[in-house]
N, CA, C and O of each residue as an XYZ file, in Angstrom:
520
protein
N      -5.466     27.171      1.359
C      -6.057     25.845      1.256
C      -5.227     24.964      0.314
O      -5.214     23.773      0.622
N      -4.679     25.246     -0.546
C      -3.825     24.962     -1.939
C      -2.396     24.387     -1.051
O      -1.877     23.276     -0.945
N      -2.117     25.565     -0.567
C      -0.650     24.981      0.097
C      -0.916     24.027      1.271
O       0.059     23.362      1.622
N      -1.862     23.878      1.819
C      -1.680     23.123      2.639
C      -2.096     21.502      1.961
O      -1.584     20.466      2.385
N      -2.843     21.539      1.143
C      -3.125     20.404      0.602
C      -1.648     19.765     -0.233
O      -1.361     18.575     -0.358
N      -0.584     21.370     -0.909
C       0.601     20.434     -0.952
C       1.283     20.316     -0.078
O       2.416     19.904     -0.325
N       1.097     20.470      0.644
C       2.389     20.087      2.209
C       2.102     18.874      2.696
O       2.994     18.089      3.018
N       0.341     18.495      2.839
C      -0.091     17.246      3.256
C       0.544     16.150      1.839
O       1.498     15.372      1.867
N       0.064     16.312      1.257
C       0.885     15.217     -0.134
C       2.089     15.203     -0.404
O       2.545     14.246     -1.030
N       3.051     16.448      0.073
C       4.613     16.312      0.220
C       4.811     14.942      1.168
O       5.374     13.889      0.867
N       4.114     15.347      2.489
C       4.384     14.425      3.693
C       4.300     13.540      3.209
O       5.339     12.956      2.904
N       2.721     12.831      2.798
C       2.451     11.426      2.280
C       3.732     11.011      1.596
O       4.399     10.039      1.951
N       4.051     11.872      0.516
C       5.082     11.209     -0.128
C       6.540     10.739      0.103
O       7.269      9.990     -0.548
N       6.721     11.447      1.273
C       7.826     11.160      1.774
C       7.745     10.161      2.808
O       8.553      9.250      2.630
N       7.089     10.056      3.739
C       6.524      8.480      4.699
C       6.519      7.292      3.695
O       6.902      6.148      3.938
N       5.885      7.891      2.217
C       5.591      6.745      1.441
C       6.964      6.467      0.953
O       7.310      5.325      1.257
N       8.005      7.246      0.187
C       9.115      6.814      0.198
C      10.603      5.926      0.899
O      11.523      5.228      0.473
N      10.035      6.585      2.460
C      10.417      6.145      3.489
C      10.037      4.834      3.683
O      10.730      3.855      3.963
N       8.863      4.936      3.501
C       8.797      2.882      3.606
C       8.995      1.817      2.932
O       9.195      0.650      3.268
N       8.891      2.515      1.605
C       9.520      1.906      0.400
C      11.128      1.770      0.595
O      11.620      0.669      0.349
N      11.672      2.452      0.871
C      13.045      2.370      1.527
C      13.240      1.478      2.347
O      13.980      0.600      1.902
N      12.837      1.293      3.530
C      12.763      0.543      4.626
C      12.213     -1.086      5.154
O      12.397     -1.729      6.187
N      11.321     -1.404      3.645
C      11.113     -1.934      2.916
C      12.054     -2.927      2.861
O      12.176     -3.952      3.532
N      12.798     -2.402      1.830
C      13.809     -2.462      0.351
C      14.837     -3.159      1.661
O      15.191     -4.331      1.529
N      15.150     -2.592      2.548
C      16.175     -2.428      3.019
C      15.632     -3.788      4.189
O      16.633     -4.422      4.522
N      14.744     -4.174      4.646
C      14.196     -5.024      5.712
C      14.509     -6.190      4.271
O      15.624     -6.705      4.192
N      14.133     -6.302      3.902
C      13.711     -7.133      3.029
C      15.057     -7.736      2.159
O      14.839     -8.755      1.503
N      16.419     -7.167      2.120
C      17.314     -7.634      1.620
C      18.348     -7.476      2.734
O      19.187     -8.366      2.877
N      18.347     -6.407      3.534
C      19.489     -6.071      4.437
C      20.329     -7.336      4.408
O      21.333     -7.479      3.709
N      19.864     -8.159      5.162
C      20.225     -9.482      5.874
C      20.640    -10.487      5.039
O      21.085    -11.601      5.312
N      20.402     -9.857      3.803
C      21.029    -10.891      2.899
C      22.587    -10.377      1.961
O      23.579    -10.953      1.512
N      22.085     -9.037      2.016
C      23.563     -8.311      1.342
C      24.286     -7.462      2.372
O      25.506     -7.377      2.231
N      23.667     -6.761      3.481
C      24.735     -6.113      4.260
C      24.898     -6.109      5.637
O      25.551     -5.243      6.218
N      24.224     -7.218      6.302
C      24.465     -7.579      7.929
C      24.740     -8.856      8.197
O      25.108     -9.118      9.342
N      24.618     -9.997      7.153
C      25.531    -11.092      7.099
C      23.938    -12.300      7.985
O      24.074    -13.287      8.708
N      23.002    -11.820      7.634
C      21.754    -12.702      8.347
C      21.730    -12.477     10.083
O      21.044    -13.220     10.785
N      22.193    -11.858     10.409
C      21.842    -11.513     12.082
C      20.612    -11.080     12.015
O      20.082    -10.162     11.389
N      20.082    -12.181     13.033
C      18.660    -11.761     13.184
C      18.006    -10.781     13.919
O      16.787    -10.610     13.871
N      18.895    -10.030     14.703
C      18.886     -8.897     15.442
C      18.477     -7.497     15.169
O      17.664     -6.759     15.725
N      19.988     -7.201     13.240
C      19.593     -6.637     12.916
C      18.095     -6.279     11.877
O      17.470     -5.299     11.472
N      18.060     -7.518     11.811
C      16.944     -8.098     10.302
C      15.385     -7.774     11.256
O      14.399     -7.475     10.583
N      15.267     -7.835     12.480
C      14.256     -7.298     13.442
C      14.217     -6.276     13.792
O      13.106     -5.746     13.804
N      15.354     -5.518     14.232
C      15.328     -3.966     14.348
C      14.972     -3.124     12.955
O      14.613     -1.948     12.901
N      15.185     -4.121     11.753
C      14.979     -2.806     10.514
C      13.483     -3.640      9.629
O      13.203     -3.278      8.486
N      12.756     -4.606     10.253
C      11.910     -4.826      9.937
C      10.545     -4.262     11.159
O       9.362     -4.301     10.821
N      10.925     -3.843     12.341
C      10.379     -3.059     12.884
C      10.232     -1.658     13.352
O       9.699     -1.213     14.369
N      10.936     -0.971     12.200
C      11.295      0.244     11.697
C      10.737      0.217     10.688
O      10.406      1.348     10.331
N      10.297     -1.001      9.640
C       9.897     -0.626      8.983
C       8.129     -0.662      8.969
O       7.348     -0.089      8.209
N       7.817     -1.774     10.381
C       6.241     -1.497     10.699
C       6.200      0.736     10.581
O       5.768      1.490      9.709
N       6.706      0.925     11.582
C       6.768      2.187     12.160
C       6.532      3.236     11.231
O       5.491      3.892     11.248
N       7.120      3.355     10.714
C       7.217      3.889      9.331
C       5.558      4.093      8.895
O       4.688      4.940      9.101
N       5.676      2.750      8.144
C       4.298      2.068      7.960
C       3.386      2.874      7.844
O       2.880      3.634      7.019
N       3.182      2.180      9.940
C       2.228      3.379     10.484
C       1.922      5.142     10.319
O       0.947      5.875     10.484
N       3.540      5.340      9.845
C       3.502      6.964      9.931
C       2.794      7.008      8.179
O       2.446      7.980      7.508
N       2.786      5.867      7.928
C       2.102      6.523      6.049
C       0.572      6.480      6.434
O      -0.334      7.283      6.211
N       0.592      5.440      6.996
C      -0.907      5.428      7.216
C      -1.776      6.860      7.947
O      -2.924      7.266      7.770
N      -0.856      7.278      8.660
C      -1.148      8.536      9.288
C      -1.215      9.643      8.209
O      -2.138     10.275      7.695
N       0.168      9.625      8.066
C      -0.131     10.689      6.637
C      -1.419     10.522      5.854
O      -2.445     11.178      6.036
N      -1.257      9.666      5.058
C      -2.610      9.235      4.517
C      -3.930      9.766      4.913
O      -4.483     10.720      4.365
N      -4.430      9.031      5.978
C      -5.264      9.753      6.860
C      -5.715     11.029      6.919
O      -6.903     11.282      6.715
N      -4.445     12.357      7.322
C      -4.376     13.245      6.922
C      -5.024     13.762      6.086
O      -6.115     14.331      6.118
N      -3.844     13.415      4.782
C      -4.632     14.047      3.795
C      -6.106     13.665      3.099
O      -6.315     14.296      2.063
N      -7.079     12.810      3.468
C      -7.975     12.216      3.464
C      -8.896     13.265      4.195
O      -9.891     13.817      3.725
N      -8.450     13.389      5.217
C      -9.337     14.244      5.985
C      -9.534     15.632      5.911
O     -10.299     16.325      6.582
N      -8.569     16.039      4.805
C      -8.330     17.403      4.528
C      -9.400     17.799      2.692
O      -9.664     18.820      2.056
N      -9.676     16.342      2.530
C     -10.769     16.688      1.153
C     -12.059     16.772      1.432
O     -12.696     16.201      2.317
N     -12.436     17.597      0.538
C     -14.096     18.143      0.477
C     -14.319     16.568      0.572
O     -13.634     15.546      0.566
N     -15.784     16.976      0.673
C     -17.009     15.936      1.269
C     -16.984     14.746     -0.359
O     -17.093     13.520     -0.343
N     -16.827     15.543     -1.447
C     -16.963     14.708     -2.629
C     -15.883     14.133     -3.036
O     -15.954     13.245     -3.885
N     -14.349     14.644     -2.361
C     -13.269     14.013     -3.074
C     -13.471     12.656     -1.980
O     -13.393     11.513     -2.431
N     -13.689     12.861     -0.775
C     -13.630     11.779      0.076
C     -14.649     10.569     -0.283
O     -14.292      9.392     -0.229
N     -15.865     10.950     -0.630
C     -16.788      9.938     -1.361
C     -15.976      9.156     -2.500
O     -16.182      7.942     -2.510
N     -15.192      9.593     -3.344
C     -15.014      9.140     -4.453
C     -13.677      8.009     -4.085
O     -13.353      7.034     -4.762
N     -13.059      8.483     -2.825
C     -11.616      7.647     -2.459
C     -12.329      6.785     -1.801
O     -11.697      5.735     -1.682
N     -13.628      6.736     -1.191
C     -14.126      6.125      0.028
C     -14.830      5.176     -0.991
O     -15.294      4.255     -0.317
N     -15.103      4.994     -2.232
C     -16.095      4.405     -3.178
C     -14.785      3.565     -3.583
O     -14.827      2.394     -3.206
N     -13.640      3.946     -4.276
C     -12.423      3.439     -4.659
C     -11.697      2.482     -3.700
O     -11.022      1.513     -4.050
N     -11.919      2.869     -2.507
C     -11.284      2.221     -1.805
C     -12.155      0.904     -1.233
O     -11.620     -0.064     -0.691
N     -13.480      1.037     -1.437
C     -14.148     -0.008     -0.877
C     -13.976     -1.227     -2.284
O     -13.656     -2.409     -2.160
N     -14.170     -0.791     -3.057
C     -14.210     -1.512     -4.609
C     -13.137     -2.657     -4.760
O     -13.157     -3.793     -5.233
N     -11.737     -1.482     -3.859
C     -10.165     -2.115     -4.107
C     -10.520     -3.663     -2.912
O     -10.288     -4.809     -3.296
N     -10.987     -3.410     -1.762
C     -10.666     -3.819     -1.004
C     -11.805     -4.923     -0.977
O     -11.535     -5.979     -0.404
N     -12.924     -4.779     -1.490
C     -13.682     -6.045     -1.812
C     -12.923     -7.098     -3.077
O     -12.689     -8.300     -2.951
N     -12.699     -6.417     -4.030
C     -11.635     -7.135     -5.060
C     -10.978     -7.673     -4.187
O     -11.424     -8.678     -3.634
N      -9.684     -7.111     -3.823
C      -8.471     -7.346     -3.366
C      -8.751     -8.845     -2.599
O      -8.068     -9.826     -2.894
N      -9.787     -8.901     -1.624
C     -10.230    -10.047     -0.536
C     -10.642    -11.554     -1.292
O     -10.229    -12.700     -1.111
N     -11.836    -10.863     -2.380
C     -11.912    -11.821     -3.026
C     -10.799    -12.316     -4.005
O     -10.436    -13.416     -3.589
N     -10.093    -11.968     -5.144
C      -9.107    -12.024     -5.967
C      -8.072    -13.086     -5.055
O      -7.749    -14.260     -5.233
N      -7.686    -11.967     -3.883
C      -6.255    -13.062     -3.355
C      -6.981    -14.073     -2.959
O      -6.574    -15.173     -3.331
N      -8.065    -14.044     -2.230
C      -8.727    -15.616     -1.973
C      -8.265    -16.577     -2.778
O      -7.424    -17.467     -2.646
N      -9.329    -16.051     -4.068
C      -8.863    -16.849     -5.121
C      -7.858    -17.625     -5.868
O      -7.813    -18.744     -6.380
N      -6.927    -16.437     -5.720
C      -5.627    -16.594     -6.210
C      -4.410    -17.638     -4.766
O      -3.655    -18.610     -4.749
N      -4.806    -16.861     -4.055
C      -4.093    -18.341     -2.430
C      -5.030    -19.981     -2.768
O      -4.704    -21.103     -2.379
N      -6.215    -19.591     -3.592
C      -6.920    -21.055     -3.529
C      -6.264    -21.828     -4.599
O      -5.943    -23.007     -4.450
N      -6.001    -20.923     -6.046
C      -5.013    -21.674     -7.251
C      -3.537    -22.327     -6.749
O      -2.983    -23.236     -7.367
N      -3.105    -21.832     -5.768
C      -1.840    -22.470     -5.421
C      -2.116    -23.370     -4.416
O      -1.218    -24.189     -4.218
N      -3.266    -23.473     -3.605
C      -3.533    -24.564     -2.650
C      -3.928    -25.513     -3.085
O      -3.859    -26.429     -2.267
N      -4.354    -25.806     -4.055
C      -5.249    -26.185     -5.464
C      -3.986    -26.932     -6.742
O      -4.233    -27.809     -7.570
N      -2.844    -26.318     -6.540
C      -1.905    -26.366     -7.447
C      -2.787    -26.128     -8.892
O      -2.216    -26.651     -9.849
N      -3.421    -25.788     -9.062
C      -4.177    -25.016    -10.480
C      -2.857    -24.037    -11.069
O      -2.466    -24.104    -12.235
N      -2.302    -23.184    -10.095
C      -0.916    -22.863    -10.731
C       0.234    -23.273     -9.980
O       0.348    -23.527     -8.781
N       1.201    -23.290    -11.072
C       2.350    -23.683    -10.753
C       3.484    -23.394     -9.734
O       4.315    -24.002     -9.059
N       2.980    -21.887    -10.043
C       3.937    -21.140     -9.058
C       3.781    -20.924     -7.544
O       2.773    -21.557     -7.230
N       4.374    -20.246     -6.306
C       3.360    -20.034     -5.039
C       3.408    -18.796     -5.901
O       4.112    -18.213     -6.726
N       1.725    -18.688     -4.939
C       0.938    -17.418     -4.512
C       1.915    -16.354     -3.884
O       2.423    -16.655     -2.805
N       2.181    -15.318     -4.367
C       3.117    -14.329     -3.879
C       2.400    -13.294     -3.783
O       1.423    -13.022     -4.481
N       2.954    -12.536     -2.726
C       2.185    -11.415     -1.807
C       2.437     -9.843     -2.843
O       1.868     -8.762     -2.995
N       3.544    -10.499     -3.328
C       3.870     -8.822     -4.283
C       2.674     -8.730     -5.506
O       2.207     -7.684     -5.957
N       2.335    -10.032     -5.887
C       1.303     -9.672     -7.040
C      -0.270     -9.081     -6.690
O      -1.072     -8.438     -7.367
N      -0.304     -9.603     -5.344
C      -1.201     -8.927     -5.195
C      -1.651     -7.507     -4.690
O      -2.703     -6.877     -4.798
N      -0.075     -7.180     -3.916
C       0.120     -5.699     -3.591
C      -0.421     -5.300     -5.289
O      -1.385     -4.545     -5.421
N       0.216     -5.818     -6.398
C       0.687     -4.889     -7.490
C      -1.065     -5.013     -7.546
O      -1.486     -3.860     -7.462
N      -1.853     -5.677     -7.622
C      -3.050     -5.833     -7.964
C      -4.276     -5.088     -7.075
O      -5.440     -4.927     -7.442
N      -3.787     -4.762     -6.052
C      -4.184     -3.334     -5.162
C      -4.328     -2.319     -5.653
O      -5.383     -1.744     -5.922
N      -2.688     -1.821     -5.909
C      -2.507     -0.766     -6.859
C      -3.041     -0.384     -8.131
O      -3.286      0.675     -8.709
N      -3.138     -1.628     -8.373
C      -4.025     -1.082     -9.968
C      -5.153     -0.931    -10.045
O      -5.656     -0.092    -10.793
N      -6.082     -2.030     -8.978
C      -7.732     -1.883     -8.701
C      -7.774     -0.442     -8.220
O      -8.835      0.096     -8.539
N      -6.898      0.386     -7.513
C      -7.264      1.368     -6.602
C      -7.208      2.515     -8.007
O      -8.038      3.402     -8.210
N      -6.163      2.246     -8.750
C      -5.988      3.525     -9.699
C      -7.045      3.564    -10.761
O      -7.151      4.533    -11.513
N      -7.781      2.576    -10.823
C      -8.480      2.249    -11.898
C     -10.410      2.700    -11.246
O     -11.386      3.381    -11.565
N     -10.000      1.870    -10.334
C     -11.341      2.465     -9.729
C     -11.405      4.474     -9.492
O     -12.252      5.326     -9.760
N     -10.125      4.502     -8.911
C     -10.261      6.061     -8.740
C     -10.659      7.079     -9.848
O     -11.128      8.217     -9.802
N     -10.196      6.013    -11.147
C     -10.183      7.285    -11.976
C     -11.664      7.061    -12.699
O     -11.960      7.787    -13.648
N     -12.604      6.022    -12.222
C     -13.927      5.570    -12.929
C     -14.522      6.464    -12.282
O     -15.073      7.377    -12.897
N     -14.552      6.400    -10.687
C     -15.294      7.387     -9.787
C     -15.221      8.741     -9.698
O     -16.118      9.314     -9.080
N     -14.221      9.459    -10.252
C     -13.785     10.922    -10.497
C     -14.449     11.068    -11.755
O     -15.124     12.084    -11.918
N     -14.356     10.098    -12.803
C     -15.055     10.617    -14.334
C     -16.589     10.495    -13.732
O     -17.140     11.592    -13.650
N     -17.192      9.642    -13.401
C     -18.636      9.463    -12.473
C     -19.013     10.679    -11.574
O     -20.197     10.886    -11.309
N     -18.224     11.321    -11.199
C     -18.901     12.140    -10.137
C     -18.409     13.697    -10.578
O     -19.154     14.655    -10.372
N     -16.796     13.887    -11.340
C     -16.920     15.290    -12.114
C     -16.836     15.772    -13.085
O     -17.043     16.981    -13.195
């Protein structure tokens, strides 16, 4: 049961690396190593949906491979992230429509602000439940 739970989180981590890669690489290619062809800048930004998808799968996976209580506690975390997340960027797309701030509304702060609602919630709901 042990090993398979690390083989499933090896995977995750490597899809997850993989897209972070692919990413990285959609996201600048075209500016440092294919000269802006939009050809290639579509073939490696739809490689990098693909990908994507394969984390999401992974994910999944290993989701489906936790007891009934670890899944409550990701399923509690994850609803928390994702009610935040909806409201927050609302908010935050309304300060720049609004010009309330200066800057645009950028999509990375709120990824980063995902990430942290999710780690933060996870670790409230694990002290809450073991």
């Amino acid at each position: 049961m042990k090993q398979e739970r690390k083989k499933r989180v090896l995977k995750l981590a490597l899809w997850t690396w993989s897209w972070v890669g692919s990413l990285a690489v959609a996201t600048f290619g075209h500016q440092f190593f294919w000269n802006q062809s939009k050809t290639l800048t579509l073939v490696t930004i739809l490689l990098n949906l693909f990908i994507g998808i394969g984390m999401i799968v992974a994910n999944r996976n290993l989701f489906n491979h936790f007891d009934e209580l670890e899944q409550k506690i990701h399923l509690e975390s994850l609803a928390i992230t994702l009610g935040l997340t909806v409201v927050v960027g609302l908010t935050y797309s309304l300060f720049d429509l609004t010009n309330i701030i200066h800057n645009d509304a950028e999509i990375g702060m709120l990824v980063g602000f995902i990430g942290i609602t999710y780690l933060i919630s996870l670790l409230i709901s694990r002290k809450k439940y073991l």
